[in-house]
KOLFITOR-799031 format. One line per 3 residues: number of its first residue (from 1); for each residue x, y negated, z of N, C-alpha, C, O, CB. Coordinates in pm, 1 decimal, m for minus. Glycine has a CB too. Example, Ala and Ser with C-alpha at 12.3 -4.5 7.8 and 13.67 -1.06 7.14 Angstrom:
BEGIN
1> 1319.0/569.0/780.0/1230.0/450.0/780.0/1320.0/330.0/780.0/1423.6/331.9/846.5/1130.8/447.3/904.6; 1285.0/225.0/708.0/1367.0/106.0/714.0/1290.0/m3.0/787.0/1340.9/m113.8/803.9/1408.4/59.8/572.5
***
This chain:
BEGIN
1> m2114.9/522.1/1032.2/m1984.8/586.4/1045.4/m1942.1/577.7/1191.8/m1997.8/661.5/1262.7/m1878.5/519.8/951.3; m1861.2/500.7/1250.3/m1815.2/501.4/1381.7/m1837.4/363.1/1428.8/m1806.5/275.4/1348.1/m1671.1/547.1/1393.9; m1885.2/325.3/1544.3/m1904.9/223.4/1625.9/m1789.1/157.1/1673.7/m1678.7/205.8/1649.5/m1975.4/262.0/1722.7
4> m1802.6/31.0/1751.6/m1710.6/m71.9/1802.6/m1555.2/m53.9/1756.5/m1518.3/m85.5/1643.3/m1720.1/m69.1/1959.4; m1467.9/0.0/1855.3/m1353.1/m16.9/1750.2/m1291.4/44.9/1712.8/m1198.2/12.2/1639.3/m1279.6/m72.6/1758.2; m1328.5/202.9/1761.2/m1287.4/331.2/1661.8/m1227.5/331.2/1517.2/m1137.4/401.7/1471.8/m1404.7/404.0/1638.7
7> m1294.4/242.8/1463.0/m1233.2/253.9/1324.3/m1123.0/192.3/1276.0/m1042.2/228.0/1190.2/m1311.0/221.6/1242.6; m1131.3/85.2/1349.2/m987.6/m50.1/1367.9/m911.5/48.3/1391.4/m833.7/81.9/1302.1/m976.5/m191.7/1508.2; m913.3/132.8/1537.7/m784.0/162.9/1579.2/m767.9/299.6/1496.0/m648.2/328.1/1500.2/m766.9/172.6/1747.9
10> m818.9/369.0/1442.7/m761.6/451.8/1351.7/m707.7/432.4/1182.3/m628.4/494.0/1111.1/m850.2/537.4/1359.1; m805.2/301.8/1161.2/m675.3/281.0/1067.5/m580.5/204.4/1062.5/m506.0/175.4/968.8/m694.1/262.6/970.5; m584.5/165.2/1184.8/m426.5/109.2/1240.4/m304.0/169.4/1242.3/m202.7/138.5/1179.6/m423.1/82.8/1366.2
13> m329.6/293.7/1351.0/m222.9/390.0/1370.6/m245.6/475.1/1251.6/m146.5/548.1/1249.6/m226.6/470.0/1511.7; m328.5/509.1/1141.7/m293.6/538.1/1011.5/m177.8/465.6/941.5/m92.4/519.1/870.8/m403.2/520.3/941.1; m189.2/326.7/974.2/m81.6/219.0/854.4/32.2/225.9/950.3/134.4/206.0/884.6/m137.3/14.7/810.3
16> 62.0/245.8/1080.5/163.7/246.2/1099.7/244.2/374.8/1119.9/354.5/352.5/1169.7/163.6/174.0/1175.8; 221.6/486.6/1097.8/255.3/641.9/1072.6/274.0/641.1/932.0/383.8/684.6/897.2/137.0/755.3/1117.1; 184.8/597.5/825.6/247.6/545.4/703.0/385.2/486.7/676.4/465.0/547.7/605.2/175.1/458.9/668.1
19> 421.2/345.8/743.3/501.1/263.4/712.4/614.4/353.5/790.8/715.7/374.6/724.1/463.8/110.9/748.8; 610.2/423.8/957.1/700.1/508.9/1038.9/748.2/581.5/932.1/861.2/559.7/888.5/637.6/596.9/1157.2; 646.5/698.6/866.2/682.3/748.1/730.0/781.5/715.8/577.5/847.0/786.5/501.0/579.4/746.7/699.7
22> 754.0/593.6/585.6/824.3/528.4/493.9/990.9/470.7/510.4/1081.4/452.6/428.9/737.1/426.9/472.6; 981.7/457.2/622.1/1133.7/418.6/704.7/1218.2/467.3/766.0/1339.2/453.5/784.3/1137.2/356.7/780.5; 1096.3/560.4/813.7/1201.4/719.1/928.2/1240.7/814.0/802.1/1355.8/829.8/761.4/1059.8/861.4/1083.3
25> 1131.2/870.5/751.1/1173.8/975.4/700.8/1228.1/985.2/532.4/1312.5/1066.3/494.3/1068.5/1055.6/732.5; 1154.6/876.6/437.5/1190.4/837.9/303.2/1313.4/763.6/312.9/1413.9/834.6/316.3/1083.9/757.8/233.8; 1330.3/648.7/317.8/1454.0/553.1/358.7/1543.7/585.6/423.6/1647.3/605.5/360.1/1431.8/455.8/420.3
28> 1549.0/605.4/568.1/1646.5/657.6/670.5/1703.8/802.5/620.7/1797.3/827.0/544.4/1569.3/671.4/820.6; 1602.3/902.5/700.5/1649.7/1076.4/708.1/1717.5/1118.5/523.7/1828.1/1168.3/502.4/1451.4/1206.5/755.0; 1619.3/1082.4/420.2/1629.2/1103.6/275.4/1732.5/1038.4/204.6/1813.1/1077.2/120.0/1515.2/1067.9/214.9
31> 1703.2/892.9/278.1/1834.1/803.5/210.5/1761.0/744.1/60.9/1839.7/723.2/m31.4/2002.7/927.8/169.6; 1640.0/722.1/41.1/1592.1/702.7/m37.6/1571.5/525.3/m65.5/1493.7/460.6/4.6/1497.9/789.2/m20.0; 1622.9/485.1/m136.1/1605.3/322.0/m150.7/1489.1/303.9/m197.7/1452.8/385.1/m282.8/1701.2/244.2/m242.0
34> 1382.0/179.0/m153.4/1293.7/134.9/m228.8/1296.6/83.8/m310.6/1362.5/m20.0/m304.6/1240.5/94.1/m200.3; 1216.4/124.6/m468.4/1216.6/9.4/m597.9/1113.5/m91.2/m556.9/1036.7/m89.5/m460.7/1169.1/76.0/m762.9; 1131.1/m186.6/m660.5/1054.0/m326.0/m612.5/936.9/m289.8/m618.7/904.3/m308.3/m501.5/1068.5/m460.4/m693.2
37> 824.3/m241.2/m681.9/708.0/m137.6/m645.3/680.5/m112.5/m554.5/582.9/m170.3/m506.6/706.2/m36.6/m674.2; 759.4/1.3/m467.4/770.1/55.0/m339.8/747.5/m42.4/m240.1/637.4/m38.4/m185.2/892.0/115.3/m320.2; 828.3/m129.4/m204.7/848.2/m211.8/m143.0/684.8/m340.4/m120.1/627.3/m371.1/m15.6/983.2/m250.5/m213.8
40> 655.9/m385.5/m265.3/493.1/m400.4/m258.6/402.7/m293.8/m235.4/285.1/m326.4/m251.9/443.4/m448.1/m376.3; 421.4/m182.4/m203.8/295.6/m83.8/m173.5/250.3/m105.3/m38.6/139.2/m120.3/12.2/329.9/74.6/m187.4; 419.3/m101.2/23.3/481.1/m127.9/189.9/387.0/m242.3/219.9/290.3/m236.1/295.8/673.5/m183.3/212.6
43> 424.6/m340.9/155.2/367.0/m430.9/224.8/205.1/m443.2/239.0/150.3/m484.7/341.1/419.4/m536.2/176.0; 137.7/m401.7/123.1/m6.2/m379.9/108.4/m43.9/m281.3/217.0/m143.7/m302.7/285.9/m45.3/m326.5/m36.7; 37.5/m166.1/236.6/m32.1/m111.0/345.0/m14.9/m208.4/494.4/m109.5/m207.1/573.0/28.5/44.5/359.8
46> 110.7/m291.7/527.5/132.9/m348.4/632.0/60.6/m489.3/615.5/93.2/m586.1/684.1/275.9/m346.3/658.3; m36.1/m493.4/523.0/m109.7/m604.7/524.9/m245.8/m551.2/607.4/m305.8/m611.8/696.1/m132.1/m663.1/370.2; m278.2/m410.1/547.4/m387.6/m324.9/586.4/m428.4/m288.4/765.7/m525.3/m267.8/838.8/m347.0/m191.2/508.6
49> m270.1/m299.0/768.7/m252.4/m263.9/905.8/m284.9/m401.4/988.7/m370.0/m387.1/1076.5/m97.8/m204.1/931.3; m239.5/m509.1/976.2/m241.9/m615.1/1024.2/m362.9/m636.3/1028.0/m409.4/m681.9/1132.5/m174.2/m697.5/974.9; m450.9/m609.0/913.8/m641.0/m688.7/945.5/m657.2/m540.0/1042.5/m714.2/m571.2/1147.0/m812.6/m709.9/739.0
52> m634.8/m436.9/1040.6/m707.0/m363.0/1129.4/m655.3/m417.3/1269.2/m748.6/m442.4/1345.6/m687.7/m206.1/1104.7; m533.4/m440.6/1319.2/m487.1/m439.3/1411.2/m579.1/m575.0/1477.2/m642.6/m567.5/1582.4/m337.7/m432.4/1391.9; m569.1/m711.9/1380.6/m667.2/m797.7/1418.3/m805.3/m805.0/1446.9/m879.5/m884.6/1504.5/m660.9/m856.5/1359.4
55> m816.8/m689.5/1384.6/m990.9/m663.6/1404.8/m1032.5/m584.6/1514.9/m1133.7/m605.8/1581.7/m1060.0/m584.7/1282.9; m930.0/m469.2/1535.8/m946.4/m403.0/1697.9/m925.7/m495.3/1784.1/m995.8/m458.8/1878.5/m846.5/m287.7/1744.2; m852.8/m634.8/1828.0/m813.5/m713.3/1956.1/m991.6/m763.6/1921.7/m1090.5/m730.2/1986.8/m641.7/m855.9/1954.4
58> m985.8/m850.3/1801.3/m1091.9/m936.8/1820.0/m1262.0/m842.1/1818.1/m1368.6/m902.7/1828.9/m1069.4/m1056.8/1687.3; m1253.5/m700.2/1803.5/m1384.0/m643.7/1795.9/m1535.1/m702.9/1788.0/m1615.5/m737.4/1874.6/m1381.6/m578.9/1890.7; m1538.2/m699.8/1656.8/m1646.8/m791.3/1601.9/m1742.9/m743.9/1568.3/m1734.3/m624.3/1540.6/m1623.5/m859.5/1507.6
61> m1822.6/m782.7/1559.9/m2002.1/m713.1/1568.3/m2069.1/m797.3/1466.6/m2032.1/m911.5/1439.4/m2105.0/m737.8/1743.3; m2155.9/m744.6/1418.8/m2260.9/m813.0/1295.0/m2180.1/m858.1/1181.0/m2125.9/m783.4/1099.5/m2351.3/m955.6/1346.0; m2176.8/m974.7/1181.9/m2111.7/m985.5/1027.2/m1969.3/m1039.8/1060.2/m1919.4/m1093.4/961.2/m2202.7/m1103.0/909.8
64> m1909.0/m1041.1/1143.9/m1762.1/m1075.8/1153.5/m1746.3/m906.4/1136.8/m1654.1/m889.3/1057.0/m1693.2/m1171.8/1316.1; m1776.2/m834.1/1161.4/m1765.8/m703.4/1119.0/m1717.5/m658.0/955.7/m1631.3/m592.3/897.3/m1899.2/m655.8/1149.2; m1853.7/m754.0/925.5/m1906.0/m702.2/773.3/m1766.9/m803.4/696.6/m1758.1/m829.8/576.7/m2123.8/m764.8/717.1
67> m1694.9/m834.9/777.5/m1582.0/m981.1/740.1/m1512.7/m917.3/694.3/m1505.2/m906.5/571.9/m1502.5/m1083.5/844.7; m1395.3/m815.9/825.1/m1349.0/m759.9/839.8/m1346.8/m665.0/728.4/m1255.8/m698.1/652.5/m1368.3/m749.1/933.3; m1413.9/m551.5/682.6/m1451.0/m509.0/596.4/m1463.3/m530.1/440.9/m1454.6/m433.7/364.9/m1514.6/m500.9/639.1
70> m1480.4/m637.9/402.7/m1461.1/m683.5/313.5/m1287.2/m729.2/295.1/m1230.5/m728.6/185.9/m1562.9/m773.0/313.8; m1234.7/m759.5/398.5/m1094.3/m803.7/373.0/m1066.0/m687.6/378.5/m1057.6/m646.5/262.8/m1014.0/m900.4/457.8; m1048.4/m618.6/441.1/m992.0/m474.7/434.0/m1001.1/m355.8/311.2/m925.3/m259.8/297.0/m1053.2/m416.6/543.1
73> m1108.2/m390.3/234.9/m1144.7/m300.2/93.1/m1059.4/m392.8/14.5/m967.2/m345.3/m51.8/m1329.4/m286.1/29.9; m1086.1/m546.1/16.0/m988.7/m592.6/m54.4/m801.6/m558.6/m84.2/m735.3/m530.4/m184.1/m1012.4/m697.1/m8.3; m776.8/m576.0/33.6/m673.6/m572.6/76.1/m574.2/m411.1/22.4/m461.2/m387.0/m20.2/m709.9/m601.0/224.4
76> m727.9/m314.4/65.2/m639.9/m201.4/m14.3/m654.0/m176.2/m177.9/m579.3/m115.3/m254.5/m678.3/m60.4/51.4; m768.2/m240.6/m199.8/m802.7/m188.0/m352.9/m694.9/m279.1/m406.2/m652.3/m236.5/m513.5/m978.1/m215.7/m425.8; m618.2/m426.8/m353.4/m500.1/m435.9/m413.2/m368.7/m354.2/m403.6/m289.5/m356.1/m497.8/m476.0/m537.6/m389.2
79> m345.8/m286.3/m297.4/m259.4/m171.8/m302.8/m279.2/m87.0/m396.4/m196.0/m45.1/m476.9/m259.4/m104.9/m199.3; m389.4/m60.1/m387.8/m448.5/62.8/m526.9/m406.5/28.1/m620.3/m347.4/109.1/m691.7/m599.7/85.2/m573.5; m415.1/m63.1/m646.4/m354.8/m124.1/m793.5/m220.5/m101.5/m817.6/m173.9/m62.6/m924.7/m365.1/m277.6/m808.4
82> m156.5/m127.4/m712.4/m4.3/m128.3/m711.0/99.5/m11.1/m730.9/213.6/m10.5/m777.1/25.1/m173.6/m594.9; 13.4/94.3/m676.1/6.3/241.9/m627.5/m13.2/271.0/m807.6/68.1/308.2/m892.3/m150.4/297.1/m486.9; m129.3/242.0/m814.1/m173.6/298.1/m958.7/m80.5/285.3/m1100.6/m49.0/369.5/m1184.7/m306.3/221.9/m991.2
85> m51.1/138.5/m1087.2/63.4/54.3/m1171.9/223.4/126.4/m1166.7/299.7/113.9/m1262.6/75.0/m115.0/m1096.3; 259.1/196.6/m1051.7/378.3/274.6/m1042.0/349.5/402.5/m1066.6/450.6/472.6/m1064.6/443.3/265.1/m921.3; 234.2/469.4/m1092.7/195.5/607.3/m1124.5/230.5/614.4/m1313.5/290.2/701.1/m1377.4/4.1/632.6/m1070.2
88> 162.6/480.9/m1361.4/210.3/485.6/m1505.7/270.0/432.2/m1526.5/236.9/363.8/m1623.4/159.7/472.7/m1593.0; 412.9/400.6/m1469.8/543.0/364.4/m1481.0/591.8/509.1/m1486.0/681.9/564.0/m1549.3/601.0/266.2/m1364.6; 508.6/548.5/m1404.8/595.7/720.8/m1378.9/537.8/829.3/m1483.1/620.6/843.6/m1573.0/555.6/804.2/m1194.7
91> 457.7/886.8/m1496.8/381.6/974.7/m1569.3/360.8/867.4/m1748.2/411.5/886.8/m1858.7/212.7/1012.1/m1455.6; 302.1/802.0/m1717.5/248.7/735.2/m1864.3/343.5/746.1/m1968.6/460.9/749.3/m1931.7/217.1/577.6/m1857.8; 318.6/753.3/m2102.2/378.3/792.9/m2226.6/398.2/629.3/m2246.8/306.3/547.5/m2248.6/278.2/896.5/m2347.9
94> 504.1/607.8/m2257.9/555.1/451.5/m2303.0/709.8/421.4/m2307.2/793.0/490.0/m2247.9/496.2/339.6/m2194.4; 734.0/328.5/m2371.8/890.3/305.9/m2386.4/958.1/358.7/m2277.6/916.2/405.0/m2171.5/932.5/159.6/m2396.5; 1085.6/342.0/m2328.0/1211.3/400.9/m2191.5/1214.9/223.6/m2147.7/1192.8/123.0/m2215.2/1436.7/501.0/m2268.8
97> 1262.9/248.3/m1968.6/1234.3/107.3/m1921.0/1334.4/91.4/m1908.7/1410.2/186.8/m1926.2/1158.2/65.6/m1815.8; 1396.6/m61.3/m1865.3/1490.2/m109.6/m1876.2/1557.9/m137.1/m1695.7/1486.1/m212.9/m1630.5/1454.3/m224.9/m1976.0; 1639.2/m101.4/m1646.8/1658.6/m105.9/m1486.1/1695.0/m289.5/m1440.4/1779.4/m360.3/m1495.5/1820.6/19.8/m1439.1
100> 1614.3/m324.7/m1341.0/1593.7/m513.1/m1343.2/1689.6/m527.2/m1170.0/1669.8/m626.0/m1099.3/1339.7/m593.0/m1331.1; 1766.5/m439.0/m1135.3/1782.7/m443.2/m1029.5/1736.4/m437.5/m905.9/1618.4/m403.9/m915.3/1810.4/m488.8/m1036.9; 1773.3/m456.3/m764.5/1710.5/m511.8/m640.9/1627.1/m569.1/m613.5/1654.4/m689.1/m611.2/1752.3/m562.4/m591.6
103> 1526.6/m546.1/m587.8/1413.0/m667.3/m553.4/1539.1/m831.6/m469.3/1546.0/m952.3/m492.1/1253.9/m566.3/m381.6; 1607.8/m740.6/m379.2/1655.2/m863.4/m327.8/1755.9/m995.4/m436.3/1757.6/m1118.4/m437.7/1744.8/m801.7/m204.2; 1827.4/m888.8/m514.1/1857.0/m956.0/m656.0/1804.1/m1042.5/m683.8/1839.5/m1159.0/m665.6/1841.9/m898.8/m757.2
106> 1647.3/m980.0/m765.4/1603.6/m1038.8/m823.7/1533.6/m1178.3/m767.3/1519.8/m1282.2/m831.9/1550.0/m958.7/m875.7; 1482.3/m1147.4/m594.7/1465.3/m1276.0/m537.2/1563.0/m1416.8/m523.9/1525.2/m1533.6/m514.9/1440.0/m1238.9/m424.5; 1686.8/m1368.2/m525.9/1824.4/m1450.3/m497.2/1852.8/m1513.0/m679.8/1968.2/m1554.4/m691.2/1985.1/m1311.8/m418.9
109> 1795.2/m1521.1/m772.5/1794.7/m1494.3/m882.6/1728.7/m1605.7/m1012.8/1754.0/m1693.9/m1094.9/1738.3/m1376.9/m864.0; 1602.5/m1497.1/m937.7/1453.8/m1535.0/m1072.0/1378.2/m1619.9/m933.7/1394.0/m1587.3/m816.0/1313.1/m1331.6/m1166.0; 1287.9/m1743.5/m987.0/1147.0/m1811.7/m983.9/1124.7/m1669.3/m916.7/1195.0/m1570.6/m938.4/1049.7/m1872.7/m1144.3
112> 973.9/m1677.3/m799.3/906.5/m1546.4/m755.3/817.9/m1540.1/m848.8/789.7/m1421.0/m862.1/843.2/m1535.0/m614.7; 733.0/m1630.9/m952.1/627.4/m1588.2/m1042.3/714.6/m1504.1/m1176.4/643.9/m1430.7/m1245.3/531.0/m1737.7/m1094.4; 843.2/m1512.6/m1207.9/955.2/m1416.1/m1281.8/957.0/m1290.0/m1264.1/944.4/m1199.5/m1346.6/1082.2/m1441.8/m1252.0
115> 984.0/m1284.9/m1078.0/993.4/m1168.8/m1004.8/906.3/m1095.8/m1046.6/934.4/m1029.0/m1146.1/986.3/m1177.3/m877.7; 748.0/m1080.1/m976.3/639.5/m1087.9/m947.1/629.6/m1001.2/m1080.1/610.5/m879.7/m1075.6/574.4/m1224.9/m913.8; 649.0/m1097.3/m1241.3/606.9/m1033.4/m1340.1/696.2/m900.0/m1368.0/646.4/m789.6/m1389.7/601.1/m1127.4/m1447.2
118> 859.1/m931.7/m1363.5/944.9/m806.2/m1370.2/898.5/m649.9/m1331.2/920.3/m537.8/m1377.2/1053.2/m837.2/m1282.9; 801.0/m722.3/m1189.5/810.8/m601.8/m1100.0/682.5/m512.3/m1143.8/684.1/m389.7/m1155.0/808.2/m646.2/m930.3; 590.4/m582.6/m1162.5/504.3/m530.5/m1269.9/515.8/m504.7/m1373.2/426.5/m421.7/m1390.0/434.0/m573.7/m1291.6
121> 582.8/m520.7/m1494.6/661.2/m487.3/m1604.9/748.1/m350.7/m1582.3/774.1/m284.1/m1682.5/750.8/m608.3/m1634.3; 797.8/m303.0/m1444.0/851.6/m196.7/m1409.3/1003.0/m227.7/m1462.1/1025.0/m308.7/m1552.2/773.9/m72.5/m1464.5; 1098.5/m157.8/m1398.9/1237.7/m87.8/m1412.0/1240.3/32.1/m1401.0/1158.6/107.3/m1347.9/1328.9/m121.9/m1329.3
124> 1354.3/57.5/m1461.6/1421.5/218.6/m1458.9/1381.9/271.5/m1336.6/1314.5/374.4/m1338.3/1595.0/233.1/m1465.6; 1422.5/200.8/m1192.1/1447.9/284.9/m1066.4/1274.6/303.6/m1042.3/1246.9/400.8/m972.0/1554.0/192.0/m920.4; 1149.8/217.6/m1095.0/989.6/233.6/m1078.0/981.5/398.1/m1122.7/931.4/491.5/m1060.2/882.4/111.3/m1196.9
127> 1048.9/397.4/m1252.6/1007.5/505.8/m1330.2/1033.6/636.7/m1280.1/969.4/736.6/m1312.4/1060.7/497.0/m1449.6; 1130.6/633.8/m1199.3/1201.2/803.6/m1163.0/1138.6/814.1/m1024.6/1110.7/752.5/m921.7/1409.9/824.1/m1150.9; 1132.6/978.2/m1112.7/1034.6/1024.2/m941.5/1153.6/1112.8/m930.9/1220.6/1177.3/m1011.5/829.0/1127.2/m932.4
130> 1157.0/1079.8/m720.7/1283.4/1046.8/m678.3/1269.8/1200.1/m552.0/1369.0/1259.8/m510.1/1300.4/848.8/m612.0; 1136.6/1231.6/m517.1/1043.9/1306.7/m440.6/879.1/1331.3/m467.8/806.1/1241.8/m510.4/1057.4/1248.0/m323.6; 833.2/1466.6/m436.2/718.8/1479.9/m472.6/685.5/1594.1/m365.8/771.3/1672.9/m326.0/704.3/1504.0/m624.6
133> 579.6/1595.0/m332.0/519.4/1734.2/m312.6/335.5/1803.2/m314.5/233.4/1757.9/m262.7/575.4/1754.7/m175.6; 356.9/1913.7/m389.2/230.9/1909.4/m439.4/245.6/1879.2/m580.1/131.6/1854.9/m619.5/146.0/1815.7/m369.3; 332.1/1867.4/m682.2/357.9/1783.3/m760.1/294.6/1638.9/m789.9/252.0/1600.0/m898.7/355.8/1846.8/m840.9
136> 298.3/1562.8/m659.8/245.7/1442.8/m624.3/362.9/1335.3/m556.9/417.4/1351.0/m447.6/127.6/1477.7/m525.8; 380.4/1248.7/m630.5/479.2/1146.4/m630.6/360.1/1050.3/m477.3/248.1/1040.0/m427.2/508.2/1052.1/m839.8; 565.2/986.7/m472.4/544.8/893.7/m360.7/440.0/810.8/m377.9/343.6/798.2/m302.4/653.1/815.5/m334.9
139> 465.2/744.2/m497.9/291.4/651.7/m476.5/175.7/704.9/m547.8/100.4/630.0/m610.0/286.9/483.8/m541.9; 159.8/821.7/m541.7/70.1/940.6/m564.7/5.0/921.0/m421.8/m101.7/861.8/m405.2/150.7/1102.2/m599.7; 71.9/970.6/m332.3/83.8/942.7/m170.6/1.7/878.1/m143.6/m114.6/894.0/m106.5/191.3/882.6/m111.1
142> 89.9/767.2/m170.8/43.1/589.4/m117.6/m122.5/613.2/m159.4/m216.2/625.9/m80.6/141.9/412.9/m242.9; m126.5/614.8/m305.3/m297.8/560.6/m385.8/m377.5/670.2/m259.0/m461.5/615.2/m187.8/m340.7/634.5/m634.8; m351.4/807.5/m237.0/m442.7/856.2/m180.3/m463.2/817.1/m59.4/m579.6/840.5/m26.9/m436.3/962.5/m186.7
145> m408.0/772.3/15.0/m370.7/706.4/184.7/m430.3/573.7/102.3/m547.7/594.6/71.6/m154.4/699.7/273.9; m395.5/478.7/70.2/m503.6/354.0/25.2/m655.8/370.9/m22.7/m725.9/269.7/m23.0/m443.6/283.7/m95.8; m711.6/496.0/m64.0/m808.4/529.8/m127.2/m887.5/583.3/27.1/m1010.4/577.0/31.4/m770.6/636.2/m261.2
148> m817.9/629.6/137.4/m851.5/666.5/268.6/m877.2/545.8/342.8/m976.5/537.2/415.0/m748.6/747.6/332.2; m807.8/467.4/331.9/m808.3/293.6/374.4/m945.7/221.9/303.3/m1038.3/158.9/354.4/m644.4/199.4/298.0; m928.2/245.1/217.9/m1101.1/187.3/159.4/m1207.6/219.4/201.2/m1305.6/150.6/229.7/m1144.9/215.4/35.4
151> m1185.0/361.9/207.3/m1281.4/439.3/204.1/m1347.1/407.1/356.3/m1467.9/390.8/373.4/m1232.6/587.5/167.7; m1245.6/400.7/464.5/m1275.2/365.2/615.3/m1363.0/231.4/614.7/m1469.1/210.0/673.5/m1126.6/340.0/706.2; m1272.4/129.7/513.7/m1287.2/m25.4/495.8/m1468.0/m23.2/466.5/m1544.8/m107.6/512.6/m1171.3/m98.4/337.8
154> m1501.4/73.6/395.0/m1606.8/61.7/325.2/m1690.0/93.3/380.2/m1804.2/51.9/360.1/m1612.7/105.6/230.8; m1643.6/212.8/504.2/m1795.6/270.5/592.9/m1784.7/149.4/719.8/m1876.2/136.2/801.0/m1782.4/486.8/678.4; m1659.8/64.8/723.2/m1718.4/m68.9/815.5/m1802.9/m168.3/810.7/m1873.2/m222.5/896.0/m1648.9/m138.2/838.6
157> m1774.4/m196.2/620.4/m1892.6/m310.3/573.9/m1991.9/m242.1/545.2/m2098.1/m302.7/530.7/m1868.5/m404.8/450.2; m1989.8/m133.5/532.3/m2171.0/m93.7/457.3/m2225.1/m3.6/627.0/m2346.5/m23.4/631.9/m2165.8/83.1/240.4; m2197.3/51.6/711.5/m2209.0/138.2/833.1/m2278.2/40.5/900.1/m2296.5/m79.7/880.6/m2075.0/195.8/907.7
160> m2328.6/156.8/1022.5/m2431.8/51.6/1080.7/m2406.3/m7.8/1163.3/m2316.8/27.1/1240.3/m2534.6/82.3/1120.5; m2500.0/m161.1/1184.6/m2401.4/m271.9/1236.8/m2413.6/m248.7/1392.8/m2527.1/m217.0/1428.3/m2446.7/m440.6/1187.6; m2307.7/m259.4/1504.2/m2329.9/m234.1/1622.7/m2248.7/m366.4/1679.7/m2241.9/m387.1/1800.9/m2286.7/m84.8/1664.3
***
């Protein structure tokens, strides 16, 4: 795929045009609040961003490479999850949900292993799609931009080693 640190730095400034995305134009310009979902997607991608960003300073070769890479598929295929988990909050045929408040609420509140489960369990505000386009929801978005993140992650650990 791409050599030395080409790939770091593009999916760097990928996660942070993401997150710019998420703050400038969803949150800020839209006025759109994050549900507690949202807010873990955020951070999975700004986790994503952080190993790339660490991996372009430290540009690593051979198997600190193949390191890199592996944290980085990790890192998003747990976003994926997260992404995925708010898609059938949204679309999926299942009870009407119950609204659990603020993430910040619920931190000021509940134990974080409480939280943690709530937020996976979903609320009302998980369930409503709030924006779409394409008829593709926000963490419609996200899964495909994390599925791009892997996908990079993946031609670092398996690509050839330089």
């Amino acid at each position: 795929m791409f050599s030395g640190r080409t790939p770091f730095l593009i999916g760097f400034l990928a996660c942070v045009a993401a997150i710019g995305t998420a703050l400038a134009y969803f949150q800020h310009y839209l006025g759109l609040e994050p549900c507690p979902l949202c807010i873990f997607q955020r951070i999975s991608v700004m986790v994503v961003g952080v190993i790339f960003l660490i991996a372009l300073v430290h540009n690593p070769a051979g198997t600190g490479r193949r390191i890199y890479g592996a944290l980085l598929s990790l890192a998003s295929l747990a976003g994926i999850g997260i992404a995925a988990r708010h898609l059938w909050l949204q679309y999926g045929t299942h009870e009407e949900l119950s609204c659990g408040g603020t993430l910040d609420f619920m931190l000021e509140n509940d134990p974080l292993t409480k939280v943690v489960a709530d937020v996976f369990r979903g609320t009302g505000d998980c369930g409503e799609i709030v924006w779409s386009l394409f008829g593709i929801s926000i963490p419609g978005w996200t899964l495909l931009f994390l599925l791009g993140m892997l996908l990079l992650s993946l031609g670092i650990l398996f690509g050839r080693r330089s």
